[in-house]
C-alpha positions, 0 to 999 in steps of 0.5 A, spaced: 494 152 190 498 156 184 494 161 181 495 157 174 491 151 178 486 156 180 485 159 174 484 152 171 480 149 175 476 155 174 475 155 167 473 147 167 468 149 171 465 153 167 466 149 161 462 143 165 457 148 167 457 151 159 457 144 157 450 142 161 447 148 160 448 147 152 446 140 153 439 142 157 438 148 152 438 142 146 433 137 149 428 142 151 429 146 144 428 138 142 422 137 147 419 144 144 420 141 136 416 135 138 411 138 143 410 143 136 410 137 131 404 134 134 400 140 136 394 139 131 393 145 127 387 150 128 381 150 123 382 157 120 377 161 116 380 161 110 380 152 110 373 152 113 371 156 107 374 152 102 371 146 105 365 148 105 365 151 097 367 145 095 362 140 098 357 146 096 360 144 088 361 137 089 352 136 090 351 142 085 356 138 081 351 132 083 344 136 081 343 138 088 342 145 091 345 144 099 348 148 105 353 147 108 356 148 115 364 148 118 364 148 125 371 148 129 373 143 134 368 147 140 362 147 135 363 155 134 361 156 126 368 157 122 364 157 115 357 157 112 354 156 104 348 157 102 346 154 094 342 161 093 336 155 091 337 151 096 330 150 102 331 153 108 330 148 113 338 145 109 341 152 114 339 148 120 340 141 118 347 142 115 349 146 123 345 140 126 349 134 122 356 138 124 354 138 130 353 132 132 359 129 130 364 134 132 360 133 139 359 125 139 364 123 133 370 122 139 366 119 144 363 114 140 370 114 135 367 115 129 368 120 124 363 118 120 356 121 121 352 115 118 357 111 122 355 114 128 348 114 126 348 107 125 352 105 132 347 109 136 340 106 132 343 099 135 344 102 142 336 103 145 338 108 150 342 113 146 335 114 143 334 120 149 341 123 145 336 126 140 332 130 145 340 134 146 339 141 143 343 142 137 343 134 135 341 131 129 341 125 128 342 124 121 347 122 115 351 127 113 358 130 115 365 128 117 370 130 122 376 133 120 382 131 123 389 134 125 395 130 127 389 125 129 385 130 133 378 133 131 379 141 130 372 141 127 367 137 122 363 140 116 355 138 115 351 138 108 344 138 107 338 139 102 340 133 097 335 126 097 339 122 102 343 123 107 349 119 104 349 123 098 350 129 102 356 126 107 359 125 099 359 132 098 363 133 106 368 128 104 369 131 097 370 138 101 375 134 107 379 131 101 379 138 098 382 141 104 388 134 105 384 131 111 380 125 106 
């Protein structure tokens, strides 16, 4: 072989390697944008917060005195609000009614807590849920969704009915762009 064909069949070589290597770099760059695109955000403090004052101000606004509880998608507390005039007991029951959706909202695919409440009542075994620590089984809260998956839910409660106080959660989702 010359040296001029040598040289040649070197250099192509390497462009066919540089060539798939730069083609494997894209669809993996691609890969990396899609894997990003469809990760659901994480609910931060700052979102929590937000959510959590203006559902406080929704039932305010409203006549009622309530608190409010924001849970992450683990149950771990992201925010908590206390109308100053608001019960006592409405710290617990906000918790409870955050709780309980963001634990069995997906398993029973309902983002609604007055939704799952009214599934489970039609179901007589799921009646032994209520002895589960920490559920509540009370209208009140909602899911909050991120690319179609729960980061986490905001319970209300110390308003007349539990309806009322699942408007005050969904005016605090609409707030944050997730209703």
């Amino acid at each position: 072989m010359t040296l001029l064909r040598l040289t040649c069949l070197v250099a192509l070589t390497f462009c066919a390697s540089f060539a798939q290597a730069q083609s494997t770099f894209v669809q993996a760059q691609s890969t990396f944008v899609q894997a990003q695109s469809t990760t659901p955000m994480e609910l931060s403090a700052l979102l929590a917060s937000q959510a959590a004052a203006e559902a406080l101000i929704s039932c305010e606004r409203l006549g009622h005195k309530v608190s409010v509880t924001v849970l992450d998608r683990n149950g771990l507390t992201r925010a908590v609000l206390k109308h100053e005039n608001a019960t006592p007991h409405t710290l617990d029951s906000s918790r409870g009614k955050a709780y309980t959706i963001v634990t069995l909202g997906p398993i029973f695919n309902e983002d609604l807590q007055s939704a799952l409440v009214a599934q489970l009542a039609a179901n007589p075994a799921a009646a032994a849920l209520a002895s589960v620590p920490g559920i509540l089984l009370l209208p009140g809260a909602v899911l909050i969704r991120s690319g179609g998956e729960v980061i986490g839910s905001i319970g209300v409660s110390g308003s007349p009915s539990g309806l009322v106080d699942e408007g005050c959660a969904k005016a605090g989702l609409k707030k944050i762009g997730r209703g």
